[in-house]
DSSP file (Angstrom, degrees, kcal/mol; ACC not computed):
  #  RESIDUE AA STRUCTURE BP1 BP2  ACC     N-H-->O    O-->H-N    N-H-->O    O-->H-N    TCO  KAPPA ALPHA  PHI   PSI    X-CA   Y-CA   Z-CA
    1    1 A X    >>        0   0    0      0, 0.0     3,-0.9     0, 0.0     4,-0.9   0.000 360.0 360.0 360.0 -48.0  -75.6   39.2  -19.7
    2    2 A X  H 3>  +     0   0    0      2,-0.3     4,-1.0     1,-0.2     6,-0.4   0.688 360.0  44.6  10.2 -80.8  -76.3   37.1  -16.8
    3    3 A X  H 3> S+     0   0    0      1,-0.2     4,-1.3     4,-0.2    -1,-0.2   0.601 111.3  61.3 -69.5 -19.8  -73.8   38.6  -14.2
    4    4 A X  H <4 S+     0   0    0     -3,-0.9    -2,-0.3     1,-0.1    -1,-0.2   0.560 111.7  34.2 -99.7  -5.3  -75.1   42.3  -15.5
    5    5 A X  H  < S+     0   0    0     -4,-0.9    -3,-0.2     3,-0.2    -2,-0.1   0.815 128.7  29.7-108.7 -19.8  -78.7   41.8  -14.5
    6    6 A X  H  < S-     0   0    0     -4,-1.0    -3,-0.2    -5,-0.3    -2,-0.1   0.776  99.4-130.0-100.3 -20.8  -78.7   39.7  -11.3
    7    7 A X  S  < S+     0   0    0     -4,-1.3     2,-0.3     1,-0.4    -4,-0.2   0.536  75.2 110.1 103.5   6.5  -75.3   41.2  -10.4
    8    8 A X        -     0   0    0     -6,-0.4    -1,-0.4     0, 0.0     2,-0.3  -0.789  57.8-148.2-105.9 156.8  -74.2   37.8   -9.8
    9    9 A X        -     0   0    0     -2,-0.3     2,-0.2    -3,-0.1     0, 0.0  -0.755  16.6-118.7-108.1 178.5  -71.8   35.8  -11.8
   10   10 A X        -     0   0    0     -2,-0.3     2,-0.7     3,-0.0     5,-0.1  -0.749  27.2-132.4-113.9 176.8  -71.4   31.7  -12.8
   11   11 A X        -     0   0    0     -2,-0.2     3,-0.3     3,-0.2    -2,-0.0  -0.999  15.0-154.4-165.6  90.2  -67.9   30.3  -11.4
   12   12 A X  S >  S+     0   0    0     -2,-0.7     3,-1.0     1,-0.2    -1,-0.1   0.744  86.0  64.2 -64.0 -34.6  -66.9   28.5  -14.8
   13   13 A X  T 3  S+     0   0    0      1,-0.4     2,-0.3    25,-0.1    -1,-0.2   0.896  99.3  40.3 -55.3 -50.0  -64.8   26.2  -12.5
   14   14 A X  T 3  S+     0   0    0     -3,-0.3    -1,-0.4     2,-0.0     2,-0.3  -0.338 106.1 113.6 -97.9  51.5  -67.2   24.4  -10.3
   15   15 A X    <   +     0   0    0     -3,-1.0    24,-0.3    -2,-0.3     2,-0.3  -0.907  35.7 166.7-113.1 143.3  -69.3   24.3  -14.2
   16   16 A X        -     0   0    0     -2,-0.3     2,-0.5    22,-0.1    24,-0.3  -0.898  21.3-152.7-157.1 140.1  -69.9   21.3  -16.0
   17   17 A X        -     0   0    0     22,-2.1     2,-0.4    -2,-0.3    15,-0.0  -0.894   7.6-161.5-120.0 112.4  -72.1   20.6  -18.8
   18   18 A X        -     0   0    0     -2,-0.5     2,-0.3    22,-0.1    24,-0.1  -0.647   8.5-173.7-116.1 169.1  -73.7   17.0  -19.6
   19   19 A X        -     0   0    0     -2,-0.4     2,-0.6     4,-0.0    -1,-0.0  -0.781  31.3 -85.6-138.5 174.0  -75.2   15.9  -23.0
   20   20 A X    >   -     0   0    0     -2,-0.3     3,-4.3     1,-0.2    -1,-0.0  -0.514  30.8-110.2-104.9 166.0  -77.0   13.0  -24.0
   21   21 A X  T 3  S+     0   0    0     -2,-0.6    -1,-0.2     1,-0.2    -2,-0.0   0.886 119.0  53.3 -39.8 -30.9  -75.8    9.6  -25.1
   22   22 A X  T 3  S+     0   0    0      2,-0.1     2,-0.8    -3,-0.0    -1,-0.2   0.645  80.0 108.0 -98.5   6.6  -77.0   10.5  -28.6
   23   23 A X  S <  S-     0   0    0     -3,-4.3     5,-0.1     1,-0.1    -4,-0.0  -0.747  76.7-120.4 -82.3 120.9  -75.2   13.8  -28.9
   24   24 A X     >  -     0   0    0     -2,-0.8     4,-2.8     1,-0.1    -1,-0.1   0.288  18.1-120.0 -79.4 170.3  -72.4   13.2  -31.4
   25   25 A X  H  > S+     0   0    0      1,-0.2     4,-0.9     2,-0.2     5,-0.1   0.957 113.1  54.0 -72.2 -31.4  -68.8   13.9  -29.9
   26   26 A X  H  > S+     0   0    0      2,-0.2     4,-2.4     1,-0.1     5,-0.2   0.912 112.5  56.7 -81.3 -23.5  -67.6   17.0  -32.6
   27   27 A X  H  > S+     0   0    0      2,-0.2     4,-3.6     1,-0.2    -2,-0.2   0.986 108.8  39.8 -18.6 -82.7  -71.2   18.5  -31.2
   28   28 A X  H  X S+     0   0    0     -4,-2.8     4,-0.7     2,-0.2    -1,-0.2   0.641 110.5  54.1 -70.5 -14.4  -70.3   18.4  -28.0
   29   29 A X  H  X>S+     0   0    0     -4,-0.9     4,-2.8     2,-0.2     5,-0.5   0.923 112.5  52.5 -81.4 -48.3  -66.6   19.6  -28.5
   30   30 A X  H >X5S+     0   0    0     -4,-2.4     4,-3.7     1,-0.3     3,-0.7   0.973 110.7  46.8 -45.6 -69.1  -68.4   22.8  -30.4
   31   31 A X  H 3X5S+     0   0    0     -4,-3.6     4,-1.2     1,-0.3    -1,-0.3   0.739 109.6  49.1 -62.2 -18.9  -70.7   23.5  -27.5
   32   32 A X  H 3<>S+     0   0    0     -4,-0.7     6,-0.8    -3,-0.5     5,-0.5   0.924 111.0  51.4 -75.4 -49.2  -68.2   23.4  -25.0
   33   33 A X  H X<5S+     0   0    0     -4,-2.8     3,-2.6    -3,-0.7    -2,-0.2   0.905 109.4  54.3 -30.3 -55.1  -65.9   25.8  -27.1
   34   34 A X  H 3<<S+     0   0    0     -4,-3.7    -1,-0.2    -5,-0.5    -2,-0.2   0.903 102.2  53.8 -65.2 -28.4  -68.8   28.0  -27.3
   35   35 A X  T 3<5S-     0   0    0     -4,-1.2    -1,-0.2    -3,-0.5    -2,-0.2   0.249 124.0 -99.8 -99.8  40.4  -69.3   28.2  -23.7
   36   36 A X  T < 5S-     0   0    0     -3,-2.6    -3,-0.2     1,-0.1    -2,-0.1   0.944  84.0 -44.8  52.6  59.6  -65.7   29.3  -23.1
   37   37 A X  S   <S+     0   0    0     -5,-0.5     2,-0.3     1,-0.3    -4,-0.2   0.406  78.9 156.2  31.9  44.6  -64.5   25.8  -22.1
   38   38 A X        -     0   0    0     -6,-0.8    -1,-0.3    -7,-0.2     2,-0.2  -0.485  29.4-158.6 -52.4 132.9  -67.0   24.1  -19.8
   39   39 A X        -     0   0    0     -2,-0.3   -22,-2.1   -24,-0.3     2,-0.8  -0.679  13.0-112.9 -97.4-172.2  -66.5   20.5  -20.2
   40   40 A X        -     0   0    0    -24,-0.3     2,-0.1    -2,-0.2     3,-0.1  -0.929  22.4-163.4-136.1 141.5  -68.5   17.9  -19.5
   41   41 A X        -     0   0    0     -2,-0.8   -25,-0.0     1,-0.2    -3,-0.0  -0.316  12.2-169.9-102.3 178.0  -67.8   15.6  -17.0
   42   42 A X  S    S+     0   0    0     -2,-0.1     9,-0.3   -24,-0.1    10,-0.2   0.525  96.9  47.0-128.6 -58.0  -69.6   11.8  -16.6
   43   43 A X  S    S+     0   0    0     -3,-0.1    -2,-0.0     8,-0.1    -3,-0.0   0.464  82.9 127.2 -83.5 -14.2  -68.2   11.3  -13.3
   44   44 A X        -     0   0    0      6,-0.1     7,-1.1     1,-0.1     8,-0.5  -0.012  37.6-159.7 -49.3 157.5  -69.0   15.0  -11.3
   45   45 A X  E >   -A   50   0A   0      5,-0.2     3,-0.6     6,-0.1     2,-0.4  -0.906  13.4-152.6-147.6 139.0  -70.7   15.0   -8.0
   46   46 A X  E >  S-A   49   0A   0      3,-1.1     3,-0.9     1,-0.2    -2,-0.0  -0.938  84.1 -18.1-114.6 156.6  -72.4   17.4   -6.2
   47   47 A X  T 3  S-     0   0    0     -2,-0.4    -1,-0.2     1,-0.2     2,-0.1   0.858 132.1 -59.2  12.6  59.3  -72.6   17.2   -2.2
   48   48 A X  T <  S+     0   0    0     -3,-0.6    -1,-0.2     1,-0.2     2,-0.2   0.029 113.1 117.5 164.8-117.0  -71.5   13.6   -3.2
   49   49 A X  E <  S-A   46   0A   0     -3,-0.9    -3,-1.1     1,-0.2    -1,-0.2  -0.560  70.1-112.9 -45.4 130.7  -73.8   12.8   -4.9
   50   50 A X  E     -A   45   0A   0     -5,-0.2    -5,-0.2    -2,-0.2     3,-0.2  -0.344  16.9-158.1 -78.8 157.6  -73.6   11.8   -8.7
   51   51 A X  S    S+     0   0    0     -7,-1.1     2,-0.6    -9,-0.3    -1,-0.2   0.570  79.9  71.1-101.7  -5.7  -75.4   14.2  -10.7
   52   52 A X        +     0   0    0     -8,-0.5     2,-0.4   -10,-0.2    -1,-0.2   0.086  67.0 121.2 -97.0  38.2  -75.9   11.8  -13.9
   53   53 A X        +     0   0    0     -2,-0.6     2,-0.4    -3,-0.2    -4,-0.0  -0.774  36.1 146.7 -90.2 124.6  -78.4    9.8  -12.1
   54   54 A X        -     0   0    0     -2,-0.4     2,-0.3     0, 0.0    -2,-0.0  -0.993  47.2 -84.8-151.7 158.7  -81.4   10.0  -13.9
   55   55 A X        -     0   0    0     -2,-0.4     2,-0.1     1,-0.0     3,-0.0  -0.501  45.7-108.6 -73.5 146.5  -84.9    7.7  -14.9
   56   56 A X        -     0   0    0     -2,-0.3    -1,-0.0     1,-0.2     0, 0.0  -0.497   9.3-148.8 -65.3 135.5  -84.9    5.3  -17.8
   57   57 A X  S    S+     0   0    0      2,-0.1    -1,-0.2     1,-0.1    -2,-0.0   0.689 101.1  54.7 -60.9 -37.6  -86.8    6.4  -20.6
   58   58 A X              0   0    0      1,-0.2    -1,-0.1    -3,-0.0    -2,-0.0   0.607 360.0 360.0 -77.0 -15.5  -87.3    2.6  -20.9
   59   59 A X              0   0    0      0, 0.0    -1,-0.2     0, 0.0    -2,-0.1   0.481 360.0 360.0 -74.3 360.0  -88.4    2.0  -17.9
């Protein structure tokens, strides 16, 4: 739907999908199935840079 209204498409390759510590692992295998096999990476970076840099909720 995506690619038919902006005329662009998303490049499933350079895709990665991250979830949070307290999403359970057969979760996250479903949703990655469902999105025609993004996975999700811990380690990606982009120009880099890690993307899984984030603030502590505890902090």
């Amino acid at each position: 739907k995506y690619r038919l209204f902006t005329g662009q498409a998303v490049n499933l390759n350079k895709s990665a999908i991250f979830f949070s510590r307290n999403t359970p692992q057969p979760l996250q295998a479903i949703i990655c199935s469902a999105l025609n096999g993004i996975t999700s990476h811990r380690s990606t970076r982009y120009l880099g840079l890690p993307l899984g840099i984030g603030k502590s909720k505890k902090e």
